[in-house]
C-alpha positions as a printed NumPy array, in Angstrom:
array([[-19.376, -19.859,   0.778],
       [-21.535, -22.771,  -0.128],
       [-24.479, -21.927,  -2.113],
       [-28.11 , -23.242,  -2.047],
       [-27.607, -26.205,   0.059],
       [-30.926, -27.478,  -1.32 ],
       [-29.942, -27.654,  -4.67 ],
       [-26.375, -29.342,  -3.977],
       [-28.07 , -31.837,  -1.96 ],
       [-30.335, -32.923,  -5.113],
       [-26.893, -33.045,  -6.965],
       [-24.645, -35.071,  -4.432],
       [-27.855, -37.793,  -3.92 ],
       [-27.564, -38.451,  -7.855],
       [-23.542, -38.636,  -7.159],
       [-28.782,  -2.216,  -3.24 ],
       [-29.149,   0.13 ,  -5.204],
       [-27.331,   2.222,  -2.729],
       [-28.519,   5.1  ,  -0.673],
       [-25.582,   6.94 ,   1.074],
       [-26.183,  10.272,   2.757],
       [-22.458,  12.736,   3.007],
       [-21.639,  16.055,   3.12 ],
       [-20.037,  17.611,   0.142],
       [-16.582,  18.468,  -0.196],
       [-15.305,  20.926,  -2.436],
       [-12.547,  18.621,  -4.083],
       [-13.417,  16.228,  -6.878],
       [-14.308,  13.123,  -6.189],
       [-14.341,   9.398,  -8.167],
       [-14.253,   5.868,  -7.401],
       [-10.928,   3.927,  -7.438],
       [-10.503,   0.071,  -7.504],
       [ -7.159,  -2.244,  -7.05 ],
       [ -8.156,  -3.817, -10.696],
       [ -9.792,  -6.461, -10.04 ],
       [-11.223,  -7.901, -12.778],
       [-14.455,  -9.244, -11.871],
       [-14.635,  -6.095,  -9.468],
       [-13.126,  -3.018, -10.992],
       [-13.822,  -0.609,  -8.29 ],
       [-13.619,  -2.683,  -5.209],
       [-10.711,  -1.799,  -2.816],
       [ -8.99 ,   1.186,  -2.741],
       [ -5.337,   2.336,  -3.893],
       [ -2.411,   4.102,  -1.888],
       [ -2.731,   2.72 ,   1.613],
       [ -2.325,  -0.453,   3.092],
       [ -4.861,  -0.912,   6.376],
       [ -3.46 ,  -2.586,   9.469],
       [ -6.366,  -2.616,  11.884],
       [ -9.792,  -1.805,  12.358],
       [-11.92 ,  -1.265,  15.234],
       [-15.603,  -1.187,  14.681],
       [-17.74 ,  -0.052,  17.501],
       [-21.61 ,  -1.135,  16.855],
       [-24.657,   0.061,  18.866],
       [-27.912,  -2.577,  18.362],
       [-31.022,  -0.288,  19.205],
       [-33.076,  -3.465,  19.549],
       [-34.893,  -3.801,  16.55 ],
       [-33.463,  -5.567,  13.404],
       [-35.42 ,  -3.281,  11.242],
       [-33.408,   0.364,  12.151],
       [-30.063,   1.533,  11.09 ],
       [-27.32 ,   1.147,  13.871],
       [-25.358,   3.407,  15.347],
       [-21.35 ,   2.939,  14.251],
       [-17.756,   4.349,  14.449],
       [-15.315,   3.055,  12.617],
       [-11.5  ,   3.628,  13.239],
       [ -8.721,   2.743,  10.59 ],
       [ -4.962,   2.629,  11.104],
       [ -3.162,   1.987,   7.856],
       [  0.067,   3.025,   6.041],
       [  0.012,   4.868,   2.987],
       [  1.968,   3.35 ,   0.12 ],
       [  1.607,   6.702,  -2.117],
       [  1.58 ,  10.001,  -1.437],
       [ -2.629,  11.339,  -1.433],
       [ -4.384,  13.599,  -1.536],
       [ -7.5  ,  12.187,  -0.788],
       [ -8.332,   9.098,   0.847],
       [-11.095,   6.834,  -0.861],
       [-13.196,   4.365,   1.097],
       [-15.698,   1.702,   0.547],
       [-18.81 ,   2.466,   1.594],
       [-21.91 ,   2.918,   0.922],
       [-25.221,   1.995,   2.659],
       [-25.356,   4.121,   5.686],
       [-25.248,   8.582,   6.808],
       [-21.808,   9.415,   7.386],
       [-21.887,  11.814,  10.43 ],
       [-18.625,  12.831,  10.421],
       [-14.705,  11.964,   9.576],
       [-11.236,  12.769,  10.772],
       [ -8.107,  12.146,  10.025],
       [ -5.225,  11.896,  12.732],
       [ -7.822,  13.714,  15.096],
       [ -8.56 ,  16.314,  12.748],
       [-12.262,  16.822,  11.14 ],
       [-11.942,  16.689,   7.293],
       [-14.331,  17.06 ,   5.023],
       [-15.792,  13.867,   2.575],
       [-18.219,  13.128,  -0.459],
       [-19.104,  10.353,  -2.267],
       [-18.51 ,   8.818,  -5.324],
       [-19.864,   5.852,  -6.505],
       [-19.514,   3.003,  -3.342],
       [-16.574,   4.619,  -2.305],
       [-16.757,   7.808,   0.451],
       [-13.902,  10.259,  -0.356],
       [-11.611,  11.85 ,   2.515],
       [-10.034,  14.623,   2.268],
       [ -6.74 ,  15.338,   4.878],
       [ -6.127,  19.152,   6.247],
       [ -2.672,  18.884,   4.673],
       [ -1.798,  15.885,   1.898],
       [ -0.104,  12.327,   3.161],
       [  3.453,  11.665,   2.371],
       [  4.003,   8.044,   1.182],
       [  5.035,   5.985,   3.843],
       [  2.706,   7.565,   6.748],
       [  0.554,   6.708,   8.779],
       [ -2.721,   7.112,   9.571],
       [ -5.76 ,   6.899,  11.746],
       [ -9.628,   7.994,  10.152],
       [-12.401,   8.134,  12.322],
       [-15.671,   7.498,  10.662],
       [-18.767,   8.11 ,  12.719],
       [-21.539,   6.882,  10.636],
       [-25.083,   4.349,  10.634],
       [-25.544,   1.139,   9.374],
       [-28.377,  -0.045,   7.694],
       [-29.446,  -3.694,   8.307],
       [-32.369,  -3.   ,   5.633],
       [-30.986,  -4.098,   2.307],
       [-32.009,  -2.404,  -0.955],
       [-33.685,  -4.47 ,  -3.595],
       [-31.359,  -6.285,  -5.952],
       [-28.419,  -5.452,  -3.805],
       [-27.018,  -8.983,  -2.253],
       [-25.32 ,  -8.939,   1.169],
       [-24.224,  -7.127,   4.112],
       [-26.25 ,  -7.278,   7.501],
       [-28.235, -10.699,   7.787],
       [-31.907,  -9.801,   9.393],
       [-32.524, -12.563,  11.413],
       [-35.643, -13.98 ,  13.843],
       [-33.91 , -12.642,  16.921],
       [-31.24 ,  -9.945,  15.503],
       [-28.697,  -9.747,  13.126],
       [-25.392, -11.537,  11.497],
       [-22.98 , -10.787,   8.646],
       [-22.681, -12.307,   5.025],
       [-20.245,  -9.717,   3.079],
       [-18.978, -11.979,   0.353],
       [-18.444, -10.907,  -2.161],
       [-18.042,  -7.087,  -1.449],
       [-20.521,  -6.391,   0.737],
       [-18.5  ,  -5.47 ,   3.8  ],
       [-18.484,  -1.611,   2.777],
       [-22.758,  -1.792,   3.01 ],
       [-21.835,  -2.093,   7.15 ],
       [-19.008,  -0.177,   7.705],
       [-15.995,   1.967,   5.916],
       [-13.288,  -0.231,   4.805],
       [-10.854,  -1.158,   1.856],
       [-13.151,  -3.964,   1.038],
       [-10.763,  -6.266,  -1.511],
       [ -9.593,  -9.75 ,   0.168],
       [ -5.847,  -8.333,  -0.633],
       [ -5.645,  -5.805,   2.354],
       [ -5.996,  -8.104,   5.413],
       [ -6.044,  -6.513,   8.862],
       [ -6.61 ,  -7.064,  12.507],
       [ -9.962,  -6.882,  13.884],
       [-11.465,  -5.177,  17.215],
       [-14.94 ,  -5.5  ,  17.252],
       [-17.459,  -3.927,  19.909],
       [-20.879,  -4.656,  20.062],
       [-23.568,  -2.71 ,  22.231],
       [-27.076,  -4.398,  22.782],
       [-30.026,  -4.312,  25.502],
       [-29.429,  -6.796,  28.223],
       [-31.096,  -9.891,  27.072],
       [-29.643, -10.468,  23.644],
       [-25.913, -11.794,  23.132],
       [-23.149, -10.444,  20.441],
       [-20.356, -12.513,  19.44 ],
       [-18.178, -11.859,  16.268],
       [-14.688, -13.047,  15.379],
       [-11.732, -13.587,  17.319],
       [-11.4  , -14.172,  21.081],
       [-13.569, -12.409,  23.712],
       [-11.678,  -9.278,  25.304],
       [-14.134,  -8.203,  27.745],
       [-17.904,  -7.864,  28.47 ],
       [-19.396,  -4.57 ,  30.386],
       [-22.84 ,  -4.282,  31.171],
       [-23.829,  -0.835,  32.019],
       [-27.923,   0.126,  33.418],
       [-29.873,  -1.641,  30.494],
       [-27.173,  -2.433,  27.438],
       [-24.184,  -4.708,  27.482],
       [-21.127,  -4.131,  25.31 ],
       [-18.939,  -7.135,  24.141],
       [-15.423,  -6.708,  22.797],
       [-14.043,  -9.513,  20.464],
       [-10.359,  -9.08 ,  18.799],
       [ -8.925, -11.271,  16.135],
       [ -5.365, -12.728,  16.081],
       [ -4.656, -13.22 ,  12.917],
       [ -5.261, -10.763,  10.058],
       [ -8.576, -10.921,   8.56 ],
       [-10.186, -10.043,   5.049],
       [-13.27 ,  -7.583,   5.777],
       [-15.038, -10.18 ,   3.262],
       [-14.902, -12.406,   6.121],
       [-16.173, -10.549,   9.115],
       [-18.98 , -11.743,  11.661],
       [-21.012, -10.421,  14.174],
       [-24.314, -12.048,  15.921],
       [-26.551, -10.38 ,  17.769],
       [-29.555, -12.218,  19.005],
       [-31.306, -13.731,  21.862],
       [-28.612, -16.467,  21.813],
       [-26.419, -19.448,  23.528],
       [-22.53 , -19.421,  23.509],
       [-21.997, -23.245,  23.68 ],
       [-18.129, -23.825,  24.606],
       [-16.198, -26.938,  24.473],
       [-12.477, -28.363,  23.763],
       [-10.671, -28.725,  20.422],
       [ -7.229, -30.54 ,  19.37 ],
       [ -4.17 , -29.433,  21.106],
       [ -6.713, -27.393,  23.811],
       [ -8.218, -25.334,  20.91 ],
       [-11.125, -22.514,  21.998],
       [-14.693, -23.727,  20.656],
       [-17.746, -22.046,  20.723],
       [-20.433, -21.903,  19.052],
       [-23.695, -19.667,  18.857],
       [-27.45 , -20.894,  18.503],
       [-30.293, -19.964,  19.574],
       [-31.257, -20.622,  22.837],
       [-34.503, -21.75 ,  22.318],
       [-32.551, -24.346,  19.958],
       [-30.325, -25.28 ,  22.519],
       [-30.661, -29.232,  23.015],
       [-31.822, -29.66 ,  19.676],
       [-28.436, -28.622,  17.988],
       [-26.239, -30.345,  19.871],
       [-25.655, -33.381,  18.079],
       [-24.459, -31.073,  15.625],
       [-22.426, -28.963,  17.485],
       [-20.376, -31.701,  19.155],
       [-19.341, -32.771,  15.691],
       [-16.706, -30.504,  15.089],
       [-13.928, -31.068,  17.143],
       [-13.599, -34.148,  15.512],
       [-13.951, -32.239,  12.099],
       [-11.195, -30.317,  12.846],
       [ -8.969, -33.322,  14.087],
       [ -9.626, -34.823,  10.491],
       [ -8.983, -31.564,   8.435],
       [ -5.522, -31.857,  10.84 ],
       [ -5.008, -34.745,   9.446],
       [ -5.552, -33.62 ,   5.804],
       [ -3.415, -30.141,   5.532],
       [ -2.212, -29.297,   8.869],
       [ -2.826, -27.511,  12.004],
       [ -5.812, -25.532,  12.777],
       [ -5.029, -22.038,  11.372],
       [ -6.6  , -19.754,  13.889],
       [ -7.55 , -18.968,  17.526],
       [-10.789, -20.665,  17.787],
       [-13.356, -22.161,  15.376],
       [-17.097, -22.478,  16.049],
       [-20.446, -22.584,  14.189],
       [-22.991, -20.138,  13.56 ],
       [-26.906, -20.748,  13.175],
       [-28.677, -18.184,  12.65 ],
       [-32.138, -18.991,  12.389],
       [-32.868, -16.914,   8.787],
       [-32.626, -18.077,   5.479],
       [-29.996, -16.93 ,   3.282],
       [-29.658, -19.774,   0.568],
       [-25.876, -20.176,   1.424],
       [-23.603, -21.102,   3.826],
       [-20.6  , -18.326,   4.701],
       [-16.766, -19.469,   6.22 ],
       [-16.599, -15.96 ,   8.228],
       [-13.238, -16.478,  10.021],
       [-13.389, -18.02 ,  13.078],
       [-17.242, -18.45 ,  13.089],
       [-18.703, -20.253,  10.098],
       [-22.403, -18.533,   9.317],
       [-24.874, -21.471,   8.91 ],
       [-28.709, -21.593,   8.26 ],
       [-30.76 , -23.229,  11.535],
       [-32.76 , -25.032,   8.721],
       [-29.925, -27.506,   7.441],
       [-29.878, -29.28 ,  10.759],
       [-33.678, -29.478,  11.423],
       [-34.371, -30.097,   7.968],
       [-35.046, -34.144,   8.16 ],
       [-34.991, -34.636,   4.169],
       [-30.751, -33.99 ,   4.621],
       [-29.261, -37.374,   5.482],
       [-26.638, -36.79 ,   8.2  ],
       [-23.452, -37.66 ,   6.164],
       [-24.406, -34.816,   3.937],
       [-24.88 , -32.606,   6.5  ],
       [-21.628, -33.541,   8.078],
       [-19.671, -32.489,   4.576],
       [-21.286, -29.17 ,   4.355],
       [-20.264, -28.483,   8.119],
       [-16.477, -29.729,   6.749],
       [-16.636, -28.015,   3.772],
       [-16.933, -24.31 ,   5.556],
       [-14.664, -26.236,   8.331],
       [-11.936, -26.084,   5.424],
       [-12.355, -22.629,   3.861],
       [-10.711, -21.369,   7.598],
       [ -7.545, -22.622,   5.65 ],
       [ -8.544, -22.325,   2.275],
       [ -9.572, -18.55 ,   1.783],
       [ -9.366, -17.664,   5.27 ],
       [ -5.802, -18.006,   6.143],
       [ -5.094, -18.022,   2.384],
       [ -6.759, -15.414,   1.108],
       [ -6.913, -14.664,  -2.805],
       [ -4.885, -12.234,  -4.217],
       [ -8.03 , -11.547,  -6.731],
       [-11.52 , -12.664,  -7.058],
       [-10.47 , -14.526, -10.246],
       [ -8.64 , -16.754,  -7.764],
       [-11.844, -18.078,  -6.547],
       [-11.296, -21.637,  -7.149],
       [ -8.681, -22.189,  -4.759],
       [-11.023, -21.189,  -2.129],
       [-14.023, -22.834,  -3.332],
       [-12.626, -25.945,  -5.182],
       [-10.053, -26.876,  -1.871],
       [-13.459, -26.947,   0.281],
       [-15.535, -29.048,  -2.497],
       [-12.56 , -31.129,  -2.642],
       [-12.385, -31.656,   1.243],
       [-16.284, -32.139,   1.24 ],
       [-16.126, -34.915,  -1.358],
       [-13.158, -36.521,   0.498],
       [-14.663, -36.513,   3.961],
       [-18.476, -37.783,   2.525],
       [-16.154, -40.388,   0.812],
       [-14.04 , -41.448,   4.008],
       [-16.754, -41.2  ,   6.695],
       [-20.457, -41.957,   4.485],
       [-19.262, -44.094,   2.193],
       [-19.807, -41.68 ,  -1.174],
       [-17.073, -42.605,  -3.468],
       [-15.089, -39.563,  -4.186],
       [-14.689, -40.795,  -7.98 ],
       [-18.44 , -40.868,  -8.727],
       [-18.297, -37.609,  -7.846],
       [-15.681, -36.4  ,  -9.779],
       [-17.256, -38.071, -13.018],
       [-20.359, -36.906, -12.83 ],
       [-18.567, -33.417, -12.635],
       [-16.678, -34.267, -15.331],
       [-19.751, -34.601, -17.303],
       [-21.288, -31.535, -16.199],
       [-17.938, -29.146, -16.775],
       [-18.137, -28.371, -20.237],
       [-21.699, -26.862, -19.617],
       [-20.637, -25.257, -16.582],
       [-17.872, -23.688, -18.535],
       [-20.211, -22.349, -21.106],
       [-22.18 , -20.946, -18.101],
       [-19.723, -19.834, -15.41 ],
       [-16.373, -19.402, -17.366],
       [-13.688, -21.85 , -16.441],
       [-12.47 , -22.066, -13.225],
       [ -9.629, -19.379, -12.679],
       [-11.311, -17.376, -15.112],
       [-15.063, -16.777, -14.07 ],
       [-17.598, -14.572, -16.011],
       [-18.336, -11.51 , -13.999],
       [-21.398, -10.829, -12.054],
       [-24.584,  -9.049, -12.608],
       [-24.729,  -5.378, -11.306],
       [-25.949,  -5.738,  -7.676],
       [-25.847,  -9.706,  -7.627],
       [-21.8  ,  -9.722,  -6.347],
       [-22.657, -13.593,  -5.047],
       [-23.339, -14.425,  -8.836],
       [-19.773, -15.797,  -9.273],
       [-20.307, -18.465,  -7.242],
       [-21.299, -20.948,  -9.755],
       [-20.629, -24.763, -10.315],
       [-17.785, -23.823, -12.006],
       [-16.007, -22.899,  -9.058],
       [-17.279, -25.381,  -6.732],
       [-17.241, -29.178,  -8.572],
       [-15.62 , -27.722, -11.5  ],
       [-12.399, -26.634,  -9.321],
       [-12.681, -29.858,  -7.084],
       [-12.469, -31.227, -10.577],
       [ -9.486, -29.574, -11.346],
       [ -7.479, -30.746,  -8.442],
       [ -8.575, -34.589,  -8.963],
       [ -6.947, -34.111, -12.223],
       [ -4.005, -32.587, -10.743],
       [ -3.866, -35.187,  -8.131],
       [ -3.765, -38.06 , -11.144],
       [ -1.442, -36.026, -13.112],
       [  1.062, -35.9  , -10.196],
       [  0.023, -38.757,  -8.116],
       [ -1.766, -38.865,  -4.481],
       [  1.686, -38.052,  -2.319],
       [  3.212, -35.215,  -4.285],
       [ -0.627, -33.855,  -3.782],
       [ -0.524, -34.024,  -0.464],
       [  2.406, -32.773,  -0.015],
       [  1.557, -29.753,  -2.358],
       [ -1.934, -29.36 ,  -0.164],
       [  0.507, -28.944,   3.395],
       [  2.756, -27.083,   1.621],
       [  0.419, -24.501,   0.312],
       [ -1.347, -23.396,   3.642],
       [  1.961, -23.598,   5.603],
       [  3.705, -21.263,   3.062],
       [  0.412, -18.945,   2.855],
       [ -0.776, -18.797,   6.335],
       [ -2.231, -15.755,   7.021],
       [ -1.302, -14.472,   3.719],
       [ -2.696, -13.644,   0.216],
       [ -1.924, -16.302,  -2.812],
       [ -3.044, -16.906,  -6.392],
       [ -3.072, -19.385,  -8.931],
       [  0.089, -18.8  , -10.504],
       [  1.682, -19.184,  -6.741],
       [ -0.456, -22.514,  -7.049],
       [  0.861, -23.192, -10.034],
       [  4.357, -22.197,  -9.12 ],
       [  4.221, -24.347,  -6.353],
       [  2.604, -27.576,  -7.595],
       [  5.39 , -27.511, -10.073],
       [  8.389, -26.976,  -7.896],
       [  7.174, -30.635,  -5.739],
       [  6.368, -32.084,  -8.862],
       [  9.785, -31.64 , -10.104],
       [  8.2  , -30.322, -13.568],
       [  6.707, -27.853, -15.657],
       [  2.901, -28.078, -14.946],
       [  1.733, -24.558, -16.923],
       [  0.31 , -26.543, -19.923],
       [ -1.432, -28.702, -17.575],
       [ -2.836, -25.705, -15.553],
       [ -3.506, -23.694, -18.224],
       [ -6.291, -26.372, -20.008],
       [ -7.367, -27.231, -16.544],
       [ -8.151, -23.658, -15.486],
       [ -8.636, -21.219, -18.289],
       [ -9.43 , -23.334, -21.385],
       [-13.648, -23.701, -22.884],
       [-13.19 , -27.194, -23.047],
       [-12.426, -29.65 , -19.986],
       [ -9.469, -31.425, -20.925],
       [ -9.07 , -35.66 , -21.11 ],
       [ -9.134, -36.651, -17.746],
       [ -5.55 , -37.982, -16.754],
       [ -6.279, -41.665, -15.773],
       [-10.119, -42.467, -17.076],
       [ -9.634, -41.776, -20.987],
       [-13.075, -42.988, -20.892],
       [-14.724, -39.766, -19.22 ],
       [-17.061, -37.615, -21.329],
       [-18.412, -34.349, -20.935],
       [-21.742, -33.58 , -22.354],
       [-21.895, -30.521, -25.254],
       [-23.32 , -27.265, -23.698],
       [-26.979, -26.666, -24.735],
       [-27.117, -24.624, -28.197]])
């Protein structure tokens, strides 16, 4: 995610309350969580989901819920009774399990199954959810459905997944992704993953889309709306597509032939393309962020008509959600504490391509951060250790802490062990990750084994201390005191 493009650009120039309707069931009922720490009740214990297929029916309007089923195949990795699910912005119609009805309740964000007979650890299992979804967000609740001019698209980081459909919404429990979209002819869907069939039937058209690689429901797209697909060729014959408007057609096009070359440079930097195809999103609505969904980075129309953004800034924010497809996307964190590897890898790729291709020396950067961290820290937390977020405001996290402040971090690291052990350790990283979850100590773990040396004193000042460290390299650095 890249927040409040408007804002960074002034920077980089000077260098719901929930409504849920269920059916009672006569067991009790409470939230669970995996522990995370900024999220304690996101995701859900005992079962580990393999695949979901989410069925969507658009009624034409942007402004009613949608008809949804959602089916989930998982394995259970303890034996339960009951079966908790995030969700928690929609009616639940009904729910079974293995083809049988079961009852459900709710409790908290989560909606509570309950099997005819309990599951053995080990199982497996298939629930059924027929339910709505609700592209009408609550006040103070951020994220879910995106309302835009001409339909709809998805922004459900941080956990706002489970306000569009059922799901074990933590980045941990990755899974494979069929989605199917049904809209009146005239408007187009597209969501992540590969196209696996179109059938138009009287007046509505349903599109299919399944993903390849396992996905984190964080990072799930779909666009509805009276749209263009725009396909061209990537490196080594790679899928590209890309979604706009069609009135917007002509006038987004020196944009959209950009990234193929993108791509070929972030090849260059850490690797091979991670996925099955890439392409960019613009959905004409305005959101205050940009959003890496997998596959299909969510952009706002307004940051390529805009004319106050030069074009080599432009081009870095394009390359910065470019990079997250390896950096949180095919890497996933292991907790939302792990932020900064997703965040601080695509600041750090931004910087280096605005350096490379505009010009913007990557070192100014990095010391005007430098000068800015200690009052970021104050603010935000350090990096691998953010302060949490406000009740309802999950995108909160996303701070300059975790954005310059971890793209700080790694310049440090990359003076501390020198430019080719970095890049080495950058390779290394999304090769042994791919498609994975990782955290900072695996970073850590890692960065020491190709340094050849204990790096935990230097990660643990970097990362978790109140005070930004001397900068390895440019003793000269300050950081300005946090306001009193």
């Amino acid at each position: 995610m890249l927040l409040n493009p408007r804002t960074r650009f002034k920077s980089a120039l000077l260098a719901s309350a929930v409504s849920v309707c269920l059916v009672a069931a006569s067991a009790p009922a409470a939230p669970l969580g995996v522990g995370d720490r900024l999220f304690p009740h996101l995701g859900n214990p005992g079962y580990d989901v393999a695949s979901y297929d989410l069925a969507f029916s658009y009624p034409g309007t942007n402004s009613k819920p949608l008809s949804a089923v959602t089916t989930i195949d998982a394995w259970t990795t303890a034996a339960l009774e009951q079966v908790n699910l995030d969700f928690s912005h929609g009616t639940v119609g009904s729910v079974e399990v293995d083809g049988e009805p079961a009852p459900f309740t709710s409790a908290g964000e989560d909606l509570v199954v309950t099997p005819r007979a309990p599951l053995p650890a080990g199982s497996w299992m298939r629930i059924t959810v027929r339910h709505t979804s609700d592209p009408v967000s609550k006040a103070g609740r951020d994220g879910g459905w995106v309302r835009t001019k001409d339909g709809l698209a998805m922004a459900n980081q941080a956990d706002a997944a489970h306000l569009v459909f059922p799901c074990n919404d933590h980045p941990s429990d990755k899974a494979m992704f069929t989605i199917r979209v049904t809209a009146p002819n005239g408007y187009t869907a597209v969501a992540n993953g590969l196209p696996a069939g179109v059938d138009r039937v009287g007046r509505a058209t349903t599109w299919t889309y399944r993903t390849q690689h396992p996905m984190a429901t964080e990072l799930a797209q779909v666009s509805i709306g009276r749209s263009t697909v725009v396909h061209r060729t990537g490196p080594h014959g790679l899928p590209v597509r890309d979604v706009v408007p069609t009135k917007d057609r002509a006038l987004l096009e020196p944009w959209l032939k950009k990234t193929p070359a993108q791509i070929e440079w972030m090849e260059s930097k850490v690797g091979r393309y991670p996925f099955e195809t890439y392409g960019v999103l613009m959905a004409d609505a305005s959101t205050g962020f940009e959003l890496e969904t997998q596959t299909l980075s969510l952009f706002e129309r307004d940051l390529f008509t805009e004319p106050a953004y030069p074009e080599w800034y432009v081009d870095s924010i394009m390359v910065h959600e470019l990079a997250h497809q390896w950096f949180g996307d095919s890497v996933s964190p292991r907790t939302w504490s792990d932020l900064w590897l997703n965040e601080g890898h695509a600041t750090w790729y931004e910087a280096l391509y605005a350096e490379e291709k505009a010009g913007r020396p990557l070192v100014d950067r990095m010391k005007a951060a430098y000068g800015a961290s200690d009052r970021w820290r104050a603010a935000g937390g350090p990096p691998a250790a953010p302060k949490a977020p406000k009740p309802g405001q999950k995108i909160g996290i996303f701070r300059p802490n975790v954005y310059d402040g971890s793209a700080l971090a790694l310049y440090a690291l990359r003076q501390e062990i020198g430019r080719p052990a970095f890049e080495r350790l950058e390779k290394a990283w999304v090769a042994l990750h791919r498609d994975g979850i990782a955290g900072t100590a695996d970073f850590e773990r890692l960065a020491s084994d190709i340094a050849g040396r204990d790096l935990s004193a230097f990660f643990q000042a970097w990362l978790y201390a109140e005070k930004t460290p001397p900068m390895p390299g440019h003793p000269d650095w300050k950081s300005a005191a946090p306001a009193a």
